[in-house]
N, C-alpha and C positions, 0 to 999 in steps of 0.2 A: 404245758402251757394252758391250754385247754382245759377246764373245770368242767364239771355238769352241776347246771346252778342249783338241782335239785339238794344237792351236798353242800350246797354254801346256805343255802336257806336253814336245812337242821341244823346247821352248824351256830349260825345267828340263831335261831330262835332258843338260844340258852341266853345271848345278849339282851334277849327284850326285858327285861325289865329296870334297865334304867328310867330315871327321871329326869327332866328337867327340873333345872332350880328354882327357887321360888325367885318372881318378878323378872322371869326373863323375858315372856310375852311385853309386857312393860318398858324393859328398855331397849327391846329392838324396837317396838315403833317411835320410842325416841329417838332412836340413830335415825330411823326411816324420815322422821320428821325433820331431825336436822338436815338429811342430804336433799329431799325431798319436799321441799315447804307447799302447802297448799296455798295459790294465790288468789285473793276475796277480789270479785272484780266488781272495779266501780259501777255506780248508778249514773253517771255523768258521763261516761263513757259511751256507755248503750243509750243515753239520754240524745246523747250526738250523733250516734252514727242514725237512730229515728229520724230524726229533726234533717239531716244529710240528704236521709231519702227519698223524705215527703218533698223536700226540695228540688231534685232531679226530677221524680216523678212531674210535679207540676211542671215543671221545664220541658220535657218530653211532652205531657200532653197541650201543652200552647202553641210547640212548636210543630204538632204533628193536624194540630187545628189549622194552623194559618197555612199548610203545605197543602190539604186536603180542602181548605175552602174554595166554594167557585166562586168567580168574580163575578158579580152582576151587572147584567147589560140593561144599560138604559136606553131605549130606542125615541131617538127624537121625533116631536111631533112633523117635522116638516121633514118632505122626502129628499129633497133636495141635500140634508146634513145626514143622511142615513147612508152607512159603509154598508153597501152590501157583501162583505165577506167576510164580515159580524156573525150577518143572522143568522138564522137557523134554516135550513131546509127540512123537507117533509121527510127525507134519509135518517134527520136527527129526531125522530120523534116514536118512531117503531121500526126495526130489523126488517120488518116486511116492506115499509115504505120503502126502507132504505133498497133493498131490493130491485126495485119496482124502478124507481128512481135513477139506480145505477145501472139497468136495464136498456131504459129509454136514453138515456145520454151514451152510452157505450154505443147503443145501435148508431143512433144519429152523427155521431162522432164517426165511426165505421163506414155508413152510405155517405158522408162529405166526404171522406179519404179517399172512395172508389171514384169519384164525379172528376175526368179528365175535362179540365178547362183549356178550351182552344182558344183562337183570335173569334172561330166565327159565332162561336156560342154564349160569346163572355156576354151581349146583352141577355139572351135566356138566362144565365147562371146570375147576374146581376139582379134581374125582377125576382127569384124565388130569396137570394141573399136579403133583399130587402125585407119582402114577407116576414122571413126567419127573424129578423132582425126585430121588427112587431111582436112576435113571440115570444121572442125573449126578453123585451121590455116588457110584455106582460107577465112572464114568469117572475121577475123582478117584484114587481107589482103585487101581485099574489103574495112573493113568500114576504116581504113588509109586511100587507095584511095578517099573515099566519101567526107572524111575530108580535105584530099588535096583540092582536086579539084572540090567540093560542089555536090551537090544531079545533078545526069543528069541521063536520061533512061535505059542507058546501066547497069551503076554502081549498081543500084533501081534493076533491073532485075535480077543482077547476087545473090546480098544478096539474092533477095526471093527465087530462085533458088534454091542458097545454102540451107536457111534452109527446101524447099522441097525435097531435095534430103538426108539431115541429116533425116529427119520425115521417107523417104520410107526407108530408112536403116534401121531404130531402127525398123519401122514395120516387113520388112522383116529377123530384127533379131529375134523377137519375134516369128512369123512364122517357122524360124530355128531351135527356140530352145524347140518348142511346135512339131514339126515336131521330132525330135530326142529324146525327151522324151519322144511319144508315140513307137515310133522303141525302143528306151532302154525298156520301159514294156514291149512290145511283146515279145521281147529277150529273158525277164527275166522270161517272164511266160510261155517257151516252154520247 
């Protein structure tokens, strides 16, 4: 069963000289044509499917405009009509502020958590509540102005200020009320 193709090869190469007929190249790419038709593709076609995509395209980009657009805030002249939880704070204006900002409210937020309010204290803890209360209606105040009239040194200065001067309060309410709790046990243990 087994040949060695060496021996098949001498054996054909007394077959090599046949020919092909004349026009037989010729009528197999007729068959080929027949089974195989090439098909011309339209210009109205591709004309379409352009015209399709310029259209999606525009669609996409309108709809990725109006997704991406910010809404603009108009701040009313009187303060009285202004939301403050609108505006901006000095947090939204640089990562550092933000910082700084997020700082002084975490603290101060922190030293009111610790400030135990008793019966006999609640007038001491009432006087500095109020102060604070001034504070933050200046803070108020302030960040309207910043939004007004946009981020400048002065404006930048006074917030931080503020919230240093809200943080020494709460501390030195703390101190007040740690101060007068220990005078109330002396008191009570003479």
């Amino acid at each position: 069963m087994a040949q060695d193709l060496r021996n098949l090869f001498e054996e054909d190469e007394k077959g090599q000289d046949m020919k092909m007929s004349d026009g037989h190249d010729a009528r197999f790419f007729d068959k080929l044509e027949e089974q195989l038709p090439i098909q011309k593709k339209s210009r109205q076609f591709s004309f379409l499917n352009i015209a399709a995509s310029v259209v999606v395209l525009l669609g996409l980009s309108y709809g990725a405009f109006q997704f991406f657009k910010t809404p603009s805030k108009v701040v009313p002249e009187t303060q009285e009509l202004v939301d403050t939880t609108e505006l901006k704070t000095i947090g939204d204006f640089s990562p550092e502020l933000k910082k700084v900002e997020d700082y002084y409210l975490a603290s101060i937020n922190l030293e009111l958590s610790k400030v135990q309010l008793t019966p006999e204290n609640k007038e001491l803890f009432d006087g500095y509540v109020l102060r604070l209360k001034e504070l933050n209606e200046e803070y108020e105040k302030l960040t309207i102005e910043l939004n007004e009239n946009g981020p400048n040194a002065e404006t930048l200065d006074a917030l931080i200020d503020n919230l240093k001067f809200r943080l020494n309060l709460v501390t030195r309410l703390k101190d007040k009320l740690l101060e007068f709790n220990d005078d109330t046990f002396t008191e009570s243990s003479i």
